[in-house]
N, C-alpha and C positions, 0 to 999 in steps of 0.2 A: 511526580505523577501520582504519587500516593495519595485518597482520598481522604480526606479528616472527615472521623462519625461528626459530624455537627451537623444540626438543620440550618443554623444561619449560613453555614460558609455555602451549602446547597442553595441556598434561596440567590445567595449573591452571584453563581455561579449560573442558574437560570437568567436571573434577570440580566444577565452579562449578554448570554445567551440570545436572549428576547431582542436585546438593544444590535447586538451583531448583525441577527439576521433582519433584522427592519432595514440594516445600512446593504446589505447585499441583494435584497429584494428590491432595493427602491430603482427607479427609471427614470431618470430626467424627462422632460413633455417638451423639452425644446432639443430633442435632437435631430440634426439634420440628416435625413434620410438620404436624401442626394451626398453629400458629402461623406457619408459615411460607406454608399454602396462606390465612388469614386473611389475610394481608398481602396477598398477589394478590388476594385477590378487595377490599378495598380499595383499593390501587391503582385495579383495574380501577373502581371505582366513584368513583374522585377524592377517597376521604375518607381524609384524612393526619392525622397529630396531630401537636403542637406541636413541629418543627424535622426534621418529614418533609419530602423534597421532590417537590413531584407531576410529574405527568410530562407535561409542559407542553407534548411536542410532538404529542401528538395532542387537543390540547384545541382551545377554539371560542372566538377572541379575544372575540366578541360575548355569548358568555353565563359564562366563565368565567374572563376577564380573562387571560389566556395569548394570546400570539401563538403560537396549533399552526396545524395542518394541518388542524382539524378534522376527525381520522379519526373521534374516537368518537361527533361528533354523528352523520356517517354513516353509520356501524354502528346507531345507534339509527334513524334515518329508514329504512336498508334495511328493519328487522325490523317496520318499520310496513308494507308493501308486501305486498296479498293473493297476489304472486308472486313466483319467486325470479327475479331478472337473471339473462338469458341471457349465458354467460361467453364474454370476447371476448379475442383475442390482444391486448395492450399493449406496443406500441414505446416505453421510454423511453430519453431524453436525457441524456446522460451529461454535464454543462458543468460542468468541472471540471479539473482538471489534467492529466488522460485516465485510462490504462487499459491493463492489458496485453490485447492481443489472444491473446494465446496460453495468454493463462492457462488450465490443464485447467480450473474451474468456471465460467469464460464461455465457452470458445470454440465450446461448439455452440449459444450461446444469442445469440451477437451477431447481430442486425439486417444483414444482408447487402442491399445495392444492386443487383438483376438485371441493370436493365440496365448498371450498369457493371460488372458480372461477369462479362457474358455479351458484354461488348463490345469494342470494340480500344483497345489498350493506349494510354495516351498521349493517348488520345482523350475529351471531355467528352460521352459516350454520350447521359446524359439533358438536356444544356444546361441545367445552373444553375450555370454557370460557376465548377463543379471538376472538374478532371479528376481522372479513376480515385478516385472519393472510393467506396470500395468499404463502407464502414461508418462512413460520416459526415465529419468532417474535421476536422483539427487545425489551429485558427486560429493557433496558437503556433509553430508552425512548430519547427524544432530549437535556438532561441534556449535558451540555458543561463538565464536570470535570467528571461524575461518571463513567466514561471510563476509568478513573485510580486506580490502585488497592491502590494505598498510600489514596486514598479519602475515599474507603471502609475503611481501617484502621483508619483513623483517623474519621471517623463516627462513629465506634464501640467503639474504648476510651474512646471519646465523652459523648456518651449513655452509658459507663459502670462508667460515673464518675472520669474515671481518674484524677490525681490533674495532674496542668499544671509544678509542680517541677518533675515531674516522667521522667528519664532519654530517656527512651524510648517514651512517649509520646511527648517530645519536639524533639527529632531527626524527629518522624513524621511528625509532625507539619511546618517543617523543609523544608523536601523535600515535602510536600506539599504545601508551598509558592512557591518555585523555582517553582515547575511543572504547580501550576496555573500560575506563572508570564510567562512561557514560551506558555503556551495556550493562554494567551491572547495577548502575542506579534505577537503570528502568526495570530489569530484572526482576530488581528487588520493590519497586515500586508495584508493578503487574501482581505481584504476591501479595504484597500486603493488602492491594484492592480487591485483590480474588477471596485472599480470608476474610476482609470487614464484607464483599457478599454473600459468601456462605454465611456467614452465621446473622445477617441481615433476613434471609430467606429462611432460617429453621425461626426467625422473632415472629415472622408472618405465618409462618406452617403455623405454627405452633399455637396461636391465635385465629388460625382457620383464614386469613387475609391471603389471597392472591401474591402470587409472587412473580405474573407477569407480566412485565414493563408497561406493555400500551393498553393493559384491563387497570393496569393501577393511577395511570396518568386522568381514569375518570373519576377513581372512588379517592385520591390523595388527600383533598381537602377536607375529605368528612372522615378519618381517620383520627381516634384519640391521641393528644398529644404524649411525650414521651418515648419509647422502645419504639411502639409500631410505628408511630410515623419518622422517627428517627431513621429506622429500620429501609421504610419505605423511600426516604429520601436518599439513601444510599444508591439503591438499588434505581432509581430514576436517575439521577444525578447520571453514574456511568451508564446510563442507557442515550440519555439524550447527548452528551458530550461524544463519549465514544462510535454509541450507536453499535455499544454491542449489551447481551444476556452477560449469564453467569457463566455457560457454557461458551461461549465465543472466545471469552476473556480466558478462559484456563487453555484455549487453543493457540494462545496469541503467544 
């Protein structure tokens, strides 16, 4: 993950870039429009042919032998109903690894907590013993691995005594080295890309050059070769890959 100061390995990794997105933008001009809205409306109706696969998660375990969610039986019970449901705000739960809060397309949609938003800092406002839990709460706490369910598992083994000849406890064990060595590669990767930015960004300060991604994507080419544009190449490089600043990246 870690980015090499180089301009060529940046220029290779644009033009990579360039060629990728040409192949996801492009539209075939001979698609069958008919055929294609046939297929949806198939789909929609559950009926596939020999080595189609349906779409199992809005299906109805009881009538259709899919473990779904039963959206589409649903949908068909709604459109029995001589009136339409009155529409109602839905708070859902997010149990999961979490979420950025700041993200621009959640952040005016998250579930906010009044009274501990409206209340003193520090303090367990509505007593359910969390404080300042302003938009729910992260049982994970800032643990680097408990994120992984192989770590639960191999905590519980652990604590249940398992001996380490048990077939199963060493497969665990297993993929929970791979999984840590893979967190800490990236880790350590995320660092080392956040350090070649910062000091990418004091070559530009420091030269009066702009250090914001999409003001530098105009002035790039007419930048003196060397430091600054070195500099500058970094700092686009993880912008147009990741699609994050300098500040995104040290959040990550």
């Amino acid at each position: 993950m870690k980015l090499q100061n180089k301009p060529t390995g940046f220029l290779l990794l644009i033009t990579a870039f360039i060629i990728s997105f040409s192949f996801l933008s492009f539209k075939p001009s001979d698609l069958n429009k008919e055929k294609f809205n046939s297929y949806l409306i198939k789909a929609f109706e559950n009926k596939f042919g020999e080595g189609d696969l349906p779409d199992w998660g809005v299906m109805d375990p009881d009538k259709d032998g899919y473990e779904g969610t039963r959206t589409k039986a649903f949908y068909e019970y709604i459109n029995t109903l001589d009136f339409v449901p009155e529409r109602k705000e839905v708070i859902v739960a997010v149990i999961d690894s979490g979420f950025d809060t700041d993200h621009p397309d959640l952040k005016d949609n998250i579930w906010i907590n009044e009274i501990e938003m409206n209340g003193a800092a520090g303090v367990d406002d509505d007593n359910n013993g969390y404080v300042d839990d302003f938009h729910g709460w992260n049982f994970l706490g800032n643990a680097k691995y408990l994120s992984l369910e192989v770590t639960r598992e191999y905590k519980r083994l652990k604590k249940a005594g398992t001996p380490k000849t048990d077939p199963y406890y060493q497969k665990v064990m297993e993929e929970y080295d791979s999984k840590k060595d893979e967190t800490i590669s990236t880790s350590d990767g995320v660092s080392e890309t956040l350090a070649e930015l910062i000091e990418a960004e004091a070559i530009l300060k420091q030269k009066g050059v702009t250090t914001d991604p999409e003001k530098l994507q105009g002035i790039s080419m007419s930048l003196p070769e060397g430091k600054v544009s070195d500099a500058a190449s970094i700092i686009l490089g993880v912008y147009l890959f990741f699609g994050m600043d300098k500040n995104e990246l040290d959040r990550t």
